[in-house]
N, C-alpha and C positions, 0 to 999 in steps of 0.2 A: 888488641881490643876487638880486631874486627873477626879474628879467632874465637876468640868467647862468647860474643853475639852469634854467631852462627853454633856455635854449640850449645847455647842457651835455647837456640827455634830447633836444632834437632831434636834435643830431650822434650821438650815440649811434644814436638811432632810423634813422636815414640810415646809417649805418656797420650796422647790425644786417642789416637790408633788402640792400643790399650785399653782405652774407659771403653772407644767405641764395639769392643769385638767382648770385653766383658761383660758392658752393661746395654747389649744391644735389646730395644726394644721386646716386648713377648710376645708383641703380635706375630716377629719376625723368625720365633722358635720354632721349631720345631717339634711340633705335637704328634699322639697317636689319632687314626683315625679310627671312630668308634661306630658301631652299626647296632641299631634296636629296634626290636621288632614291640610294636607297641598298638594299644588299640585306641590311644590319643593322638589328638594331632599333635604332632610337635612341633611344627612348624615355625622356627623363628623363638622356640622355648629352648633355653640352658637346661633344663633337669627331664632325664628321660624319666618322666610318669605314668602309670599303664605300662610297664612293660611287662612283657610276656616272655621275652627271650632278651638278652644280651650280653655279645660279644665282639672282640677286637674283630674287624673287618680284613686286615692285614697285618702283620707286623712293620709295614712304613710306616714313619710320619714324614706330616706335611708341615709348613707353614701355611698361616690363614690365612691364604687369598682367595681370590676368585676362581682361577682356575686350578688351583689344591683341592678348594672345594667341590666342585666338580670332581676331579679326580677321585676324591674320596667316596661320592656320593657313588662313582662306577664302580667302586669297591666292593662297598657295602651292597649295590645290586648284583655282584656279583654272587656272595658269599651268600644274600638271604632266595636267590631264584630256585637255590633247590627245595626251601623251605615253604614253596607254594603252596596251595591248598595242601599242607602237610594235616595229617589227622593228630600228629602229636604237638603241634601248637594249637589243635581245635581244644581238644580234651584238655588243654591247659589254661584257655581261654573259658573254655565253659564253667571249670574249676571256681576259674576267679569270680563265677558271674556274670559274665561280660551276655547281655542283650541278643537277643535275636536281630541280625542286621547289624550285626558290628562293624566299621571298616576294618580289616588290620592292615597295617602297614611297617615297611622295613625305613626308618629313619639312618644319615648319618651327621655327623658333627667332627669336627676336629677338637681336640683339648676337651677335656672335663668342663671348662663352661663356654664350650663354642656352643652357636646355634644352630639347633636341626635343620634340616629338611629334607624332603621327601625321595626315596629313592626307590624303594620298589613293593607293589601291592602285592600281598600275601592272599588274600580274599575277603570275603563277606560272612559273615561267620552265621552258620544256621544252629540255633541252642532252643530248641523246644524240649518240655515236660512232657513224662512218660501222663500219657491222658487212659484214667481206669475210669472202666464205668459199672454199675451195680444193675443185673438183671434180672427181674421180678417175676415169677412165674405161678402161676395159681396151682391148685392143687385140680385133681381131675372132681366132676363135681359143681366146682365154682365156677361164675363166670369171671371174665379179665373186666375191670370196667373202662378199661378203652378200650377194648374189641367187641365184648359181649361176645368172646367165644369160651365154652369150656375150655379148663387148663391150658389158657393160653398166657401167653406174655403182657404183665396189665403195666404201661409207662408210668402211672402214678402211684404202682405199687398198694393197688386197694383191690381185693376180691370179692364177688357179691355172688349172693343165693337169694331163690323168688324163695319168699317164706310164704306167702298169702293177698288175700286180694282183699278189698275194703267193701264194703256192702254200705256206706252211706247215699242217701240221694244227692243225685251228681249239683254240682259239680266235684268233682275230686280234688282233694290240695294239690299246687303247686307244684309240677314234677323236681325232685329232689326236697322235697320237706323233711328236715331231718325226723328221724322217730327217738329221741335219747342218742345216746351213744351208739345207741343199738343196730339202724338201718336208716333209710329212708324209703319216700314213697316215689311212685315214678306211673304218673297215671294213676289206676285203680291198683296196682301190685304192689307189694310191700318188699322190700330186701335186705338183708340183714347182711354185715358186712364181716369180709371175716376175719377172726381173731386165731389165737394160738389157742384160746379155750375151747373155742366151735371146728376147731380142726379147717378153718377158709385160711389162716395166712399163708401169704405168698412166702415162698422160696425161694431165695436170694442167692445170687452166684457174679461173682464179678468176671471180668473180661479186658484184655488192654485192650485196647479200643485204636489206640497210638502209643510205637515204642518211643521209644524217647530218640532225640536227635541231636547229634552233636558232629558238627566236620563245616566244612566249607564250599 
């Protein structure tokens, strides 16, 4: 009797042992640790979104504890520090759109829905537009009307000629009274403004002004 009772608690003991080593918790697995480079924060987020790069950090895994996490996080700073101001994560960032003044950062996580956090800064991401500008030049002849110099550089792109002077008793109109389409008056002198017809339009030529910018 007291044979069978004792071999009844050993099968027990052996089957217990058993659940506990087959159906051990998931926290208590052993996961890969993942490292991503990303221009969100992920801090404390399951799904790497914004990402710009990612890959395994190692080929260890950990379990998800505290100090696995950590561990991991050294990983992943390890694997992303060469990827510092890298110019091929800028030009891939810029790609996506991503803002002038982006943070990026190298995230890691354990498991597919462990949560991020932050392990090591990539940089600030500088994404300006190539900036063209259009520059307006009078013909020799005309004046600029923002210099009043012959054939010079006119900012508002309008070039003018003294056509004549007005012979009524003073006062004179309004300096700038338009005349038609044609001119305006400016004091007692009359100016006619100039067209592709009258041989006065500006000649136009663009210029970058600012190349475009992309890196970190």
């Amino acid at each position: 009797m007291f044979r069978s009772i004792a071999y009844k608690i050993c099968i027990g003991t052996l089957l217990s042992l058993f659940a506990t080593t087959m159906y051990a918790p998931a926290a208590h697995a052993k996961k890969t640790c993942f490292c991503v480079i990303s221009s969100n924060n992920l801090t404390g987020q399951q799904h790497a979104t914004g990402a710009i790069k990612q890959y395994l950090a190692t080929g260890t895994k950990y379990t998800n504890t505290n100090s696995n996490r950590r561990r991991c996080a050294n990983d992943c700073t390890r694997v992303a520090a060469p990827h510092t101001g890298s110019q091929s994560l800028a030009t891939q960032a810029c790609a996506k759109g991503l803002p002038n003044g982006a943070k990026i950062r190298a995230f890691s996580a354990i498991g597919h829905r462990g949560k991020y956090q932050s392990a090591h800064e990539i940089g600030t991401l500088k994404n300006q537009p190539e900036i063209v500008e259009t520059i307006y030049t009078c013909p020799s002849g005309w004046l600029s009307n923002t210099t009043n110099n012959d054939g010079d550089v006119t900012s508002d792109g309008k070039c003018k000629k003294l056509s004549g002077q007005l012979t009524p008793p003073p006062p004179p109109p309004s300096n700038g009274t338009p005349v038609g389409d044609w001119g305006f008056t400016w004091g007692k002198n009359i100016y006619a403004w100039g067209t592709v017809d009258n041989g006065g339009a500006p000649c136009a030529r663009t210029r970058i002004k600012q190349k475009a910018i992309c890196s970190f």
